[in-house]
C-alpha positions in Angstrom: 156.7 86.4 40.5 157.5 89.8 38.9 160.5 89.3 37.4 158.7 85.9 35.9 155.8 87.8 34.7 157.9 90.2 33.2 159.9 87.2 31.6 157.2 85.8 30.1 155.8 88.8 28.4 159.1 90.7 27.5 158.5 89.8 23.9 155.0 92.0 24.1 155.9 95.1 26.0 159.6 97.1 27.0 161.5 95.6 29.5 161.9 99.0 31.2 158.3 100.0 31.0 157.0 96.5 33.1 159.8 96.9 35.5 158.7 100.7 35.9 155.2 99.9 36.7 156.0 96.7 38.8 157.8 98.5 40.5 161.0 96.7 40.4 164.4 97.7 39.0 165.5 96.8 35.3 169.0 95.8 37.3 167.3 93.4 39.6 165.0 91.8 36.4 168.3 91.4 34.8 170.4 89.6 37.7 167.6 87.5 38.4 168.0 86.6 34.7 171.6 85.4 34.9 171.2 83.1 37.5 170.4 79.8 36.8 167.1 78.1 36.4 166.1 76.1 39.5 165.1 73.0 39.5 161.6 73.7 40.4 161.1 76.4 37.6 162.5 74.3 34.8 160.1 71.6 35.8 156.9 74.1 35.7 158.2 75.5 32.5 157.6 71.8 31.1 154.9 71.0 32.6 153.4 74.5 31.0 154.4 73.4 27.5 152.7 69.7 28.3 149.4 71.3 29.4 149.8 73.6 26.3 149.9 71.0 24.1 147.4 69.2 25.3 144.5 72.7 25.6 146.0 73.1 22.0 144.9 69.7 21.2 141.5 69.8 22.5 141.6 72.8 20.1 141.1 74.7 23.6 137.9 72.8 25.0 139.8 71.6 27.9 139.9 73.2 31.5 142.2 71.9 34.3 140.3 68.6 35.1 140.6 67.2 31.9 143.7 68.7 30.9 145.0 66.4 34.6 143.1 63.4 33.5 144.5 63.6 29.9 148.6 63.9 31.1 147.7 61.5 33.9 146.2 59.2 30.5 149.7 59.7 29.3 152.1 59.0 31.9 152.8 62.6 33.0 152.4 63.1 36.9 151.2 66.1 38.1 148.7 66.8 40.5 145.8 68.5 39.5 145.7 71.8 41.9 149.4 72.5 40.4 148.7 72.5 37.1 145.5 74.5 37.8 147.9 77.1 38.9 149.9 76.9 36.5 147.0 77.2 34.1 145.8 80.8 35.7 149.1 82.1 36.0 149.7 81.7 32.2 146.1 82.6 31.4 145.8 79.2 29.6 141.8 78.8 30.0 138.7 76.5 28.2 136.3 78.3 26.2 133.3 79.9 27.1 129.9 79.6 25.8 127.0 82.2 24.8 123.7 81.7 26.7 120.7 81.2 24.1 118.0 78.6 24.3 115.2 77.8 21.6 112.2 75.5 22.0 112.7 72.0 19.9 109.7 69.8 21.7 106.0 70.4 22.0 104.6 68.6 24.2 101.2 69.9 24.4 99.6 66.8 22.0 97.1 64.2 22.7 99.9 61.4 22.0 100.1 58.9 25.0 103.1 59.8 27.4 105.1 57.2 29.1 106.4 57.2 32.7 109.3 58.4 34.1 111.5 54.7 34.8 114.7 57.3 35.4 113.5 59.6 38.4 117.0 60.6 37.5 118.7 58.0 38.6 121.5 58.2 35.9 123.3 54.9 36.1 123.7 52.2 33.7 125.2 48.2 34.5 126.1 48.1 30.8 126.0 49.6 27.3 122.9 49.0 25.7 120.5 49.3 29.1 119.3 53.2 29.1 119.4 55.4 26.5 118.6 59.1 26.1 117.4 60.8 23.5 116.8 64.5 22.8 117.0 67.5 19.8 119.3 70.6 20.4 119.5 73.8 17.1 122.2 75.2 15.5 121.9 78.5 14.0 123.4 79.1 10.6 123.4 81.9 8.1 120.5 80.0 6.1 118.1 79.2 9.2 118.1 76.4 12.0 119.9 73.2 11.8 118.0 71.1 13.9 120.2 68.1 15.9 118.7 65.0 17.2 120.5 62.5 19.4 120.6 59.2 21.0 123.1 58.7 24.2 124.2 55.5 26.0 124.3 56.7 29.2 126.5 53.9 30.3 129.1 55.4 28.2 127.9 58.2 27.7 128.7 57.6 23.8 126.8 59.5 21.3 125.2 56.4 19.2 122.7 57.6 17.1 122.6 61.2 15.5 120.7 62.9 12.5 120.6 66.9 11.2 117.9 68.4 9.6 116.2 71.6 8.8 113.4 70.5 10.1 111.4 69.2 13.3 109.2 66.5 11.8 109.3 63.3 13.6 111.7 61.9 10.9 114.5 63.7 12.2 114.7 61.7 15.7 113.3 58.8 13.8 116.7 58.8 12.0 119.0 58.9 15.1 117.2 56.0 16.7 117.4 54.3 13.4 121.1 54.7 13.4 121.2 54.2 16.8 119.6 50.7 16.5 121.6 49.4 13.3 125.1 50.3 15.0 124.1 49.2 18.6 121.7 46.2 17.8 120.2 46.5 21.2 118.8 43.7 23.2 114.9 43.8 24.2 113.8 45.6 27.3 116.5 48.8 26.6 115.3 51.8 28.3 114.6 54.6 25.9 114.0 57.9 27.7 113.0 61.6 26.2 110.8 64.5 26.8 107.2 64.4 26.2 107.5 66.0 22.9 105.1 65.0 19.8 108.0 63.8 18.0 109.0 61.1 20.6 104.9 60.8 21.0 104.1 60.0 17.6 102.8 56.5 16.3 105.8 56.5 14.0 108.4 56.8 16.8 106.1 54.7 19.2 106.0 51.7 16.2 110.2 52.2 15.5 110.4 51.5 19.3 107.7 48.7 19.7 109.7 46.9 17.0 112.9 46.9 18.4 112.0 45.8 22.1 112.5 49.5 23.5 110.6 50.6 26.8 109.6 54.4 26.6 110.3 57.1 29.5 109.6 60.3 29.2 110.8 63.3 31.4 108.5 65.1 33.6 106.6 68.0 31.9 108.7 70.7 30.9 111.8 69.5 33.2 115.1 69.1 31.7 116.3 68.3 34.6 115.2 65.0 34.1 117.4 64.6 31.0 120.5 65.4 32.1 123.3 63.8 30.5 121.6 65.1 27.2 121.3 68.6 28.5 124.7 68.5 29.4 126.2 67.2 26.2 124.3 69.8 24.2 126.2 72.2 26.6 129.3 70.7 26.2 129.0 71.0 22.0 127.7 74.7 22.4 130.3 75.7 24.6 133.1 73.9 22.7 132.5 74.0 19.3 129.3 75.6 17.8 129.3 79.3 20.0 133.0 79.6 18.7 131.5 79.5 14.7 130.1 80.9 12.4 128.3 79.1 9.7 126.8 80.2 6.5 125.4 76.9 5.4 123.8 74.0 7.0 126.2 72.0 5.3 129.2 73.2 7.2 127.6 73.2 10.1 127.0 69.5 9.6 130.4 68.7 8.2 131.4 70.8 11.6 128.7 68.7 14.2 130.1 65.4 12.1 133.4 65.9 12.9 133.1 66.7 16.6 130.8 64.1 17.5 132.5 61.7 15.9 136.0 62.6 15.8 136.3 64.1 18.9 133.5 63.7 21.6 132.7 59.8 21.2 136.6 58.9 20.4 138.7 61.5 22.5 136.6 63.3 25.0 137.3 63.0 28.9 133.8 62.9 30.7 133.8 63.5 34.2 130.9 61.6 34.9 132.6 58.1 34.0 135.9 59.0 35.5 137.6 61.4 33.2 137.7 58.3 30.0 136.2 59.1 26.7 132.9 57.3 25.8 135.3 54.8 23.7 137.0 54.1 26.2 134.0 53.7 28.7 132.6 51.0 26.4 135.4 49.4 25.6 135.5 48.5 29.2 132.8 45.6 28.9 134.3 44.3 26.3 
């Protein structure tokens, strides 16, 4: 394991200095060299380039489950706890997120609240039974960017978004819109959100009267009961918008854009429906 680490970083640091402090001799580095690769190490060594393809791919968002599911997609066996391994040896890891959390909702409004028809029970038959809808920020050099969505929790697909600078009722109004045209749900969907005054409003109420939606709404100041939402906004934070910096609105919308639609809905392995992408979830029932 020395003489390997040693190996792999020879091209950073002296040869003599690493074997100096690893105690090991620069004579024993060098006849373990010369001898020739075993079976077992030329097999990790392509496995290693395979997984680094793949966390280079997923421009780094991809941990050791997803990096498994994904060369498990494509043919590649390996099991899971090895190339975890060989993921910490090489220091091959998914990227982090920064912790920071900014109120979207106000629920304190005399709008009539819905119940709860979830009590977290986040399973769906089929696309187009339960969605979930909710509004995350984005902070840019010119202010918020404010992000509304609508999720098919069946697929976990994102099917209606807008941006704004705002937090006026349009703003969801405009995902749900979008969500409706593209989805062209059937009456008696399940539309659940928190209790806030933009899911609340008569406009929002009307938009979902008129398409045959049933409301639900999260307990009071729970997020818990909104999940799947919460955990996508996680999963955008923590793999795209806390590695960014954006001096517009627009590029952070171009950015968003491209994620959501490029890469979450088409590409992304979700644990929660077995490690497919939302696509591939949906195209399922087809």
């Amino acid at each position: 394991m020395r003489f390997r680490f040693i190996e792999d970083r020879r091209a950073d640091y002296p040869v003599s200095l690493m074997c100096d402090v690893l105690g090991v001799s620069p004579a024993g580095y060098y006849a373990w060299r010369a001898r020739p690769e075993s079976r077992r190490s030329a097999a990790n060594r392509a496995l290693v380039d395979d997984i680094e393809r793949v966390h280079r791919e997923a421009c780094g968002r991809y941990g050791s489950p997803r990096i498994h599911a994904e060369l498990r997609a494509q043919g590649r066996g390996a099991s899971r706890g090895r190339i975890e391994r060989l993921m910490r040896r090489y220091g091959i890891r998914a990227i982090m997120a920064r912790p920071r959390r900014v109120r979207t909702t106000d629920s304190r409004h005399d709008f009539p609240i819905a119940p709860n028809l979830l009590e977290r029970n986040f399973t769906a038959a089929a696309p187009n039974r339960i969605w979930l809808a909710d509004i995350t920020y984005v902070e840019t050099d010119q202010g918020w960017l404010y992000l509304a969505t609508v999720m098919d929790l069946y697929s976990r697909k994102i099917v209606g978004w807008a941006m704004a600078d705002h937090l006026r009722a349009d703003l969801p109004l405009a995902a749900l819109r979008m969500a409706i045209v593209a989805q062209r749900p059937g009456a008696g969907l399940i539309h659940h959100s928190d209790r806030g005054v933009q899911y609340a409003s008569a406009e929002y109420r009307k938009m979902m009267q008129s398409a045959g939606l049933r409301a639900s709404m999260s307990r009071k100041a729970n997020c818990y009961d909104n999940a799947p939402m919460e955990s996508f906004f996680h999963t955008l934070k923590t793999e795209l918008v806390h590695h960014r910096h954006y001096a517009t609105r627009e590029e952070a919308t171009r950015d968003i854009f491209a994620y959501v639609e490029g890469f979450y809905n088409r590409t992304h392995r979700h644990s929660a429906i077995g490690y497919l992408s939302p696509i591939e979830m949906e195209l399922k029932t087809a």
